[in-house]
C-alpha positions, 0 to 999 in steps of 0.5 A: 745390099741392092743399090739402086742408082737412077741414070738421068742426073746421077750418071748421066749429066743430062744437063739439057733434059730429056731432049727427043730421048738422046743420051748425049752428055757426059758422065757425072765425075765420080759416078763410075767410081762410085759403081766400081767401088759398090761392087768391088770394094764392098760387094754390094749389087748395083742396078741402074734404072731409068724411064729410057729403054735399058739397051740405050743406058747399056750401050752409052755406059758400055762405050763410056766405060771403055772410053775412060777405063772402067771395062771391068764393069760388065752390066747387062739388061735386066729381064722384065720379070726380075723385080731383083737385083742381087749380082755382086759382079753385074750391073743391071739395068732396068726401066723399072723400080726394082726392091732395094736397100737404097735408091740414089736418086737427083730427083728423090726426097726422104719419107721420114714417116710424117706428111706434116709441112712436107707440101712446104718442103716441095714447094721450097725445092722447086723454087732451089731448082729454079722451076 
């Protein structure tokens, strides 16, 4: 199983948006247990993507990590012809949409087979998100 974790908003907080491409907040309570808990207790590889360039997200998650013991993640920088990820022990991080079992996104909505009624569906979102 290949999870496929999205940076922005899931690991990283990102609560003033893209601002001049800085990765300045914390991270999200619970995402690095999440991560260890994948790959530790059920052995499953996790890649974390985003649009930023993937030495910026390793060096922030290398730093965070040590910061709040979590050195027993290793993650590196996924090369650019990989399309998959299958290390049960490295994160990898990409700046592209690799194949996965699941993608965990804050911005992600389910295709569930049907376009009946979904534009109503997005347009009820954007108005939660307050845009």
């Amino acid at each position: 199983m290949t999870i496929a974790i999205d940076f922005d908003g899931v690991i990283h907080w990102y609560r003033d948006g893209y601002r001049k491409g800085e990765i300045y907040d914390d991270p999200i309570p619970g995402s690095f247990d999440f991560i260890r808990d994948c790959l530790h207790l059920r052995g499953w590889s996790v890649a974390i993507f985003s649009t930023r360039e993937p030495k910026q997200i390793l060096d922030w998650l290398v730093e965070q990590f040590q910061i709040h013991g979590y050195e027993n993640l290793p993650c590196k920088v996924m090369q650019p012809n990989e399309r998959f990820w299958n290390s049960k022990s490295v994160i990898g991080i990409t700046n592209r949409k690799i194949a996965a079992h699941v993608y965990l996104d804050d911005r992600g909505l389910r295709f569930e087979g049907r376009f009946d009624g979904l534009l109503d569906h997005i347009a009820q979102l954007q108005t939660w998100q307050g845009k």
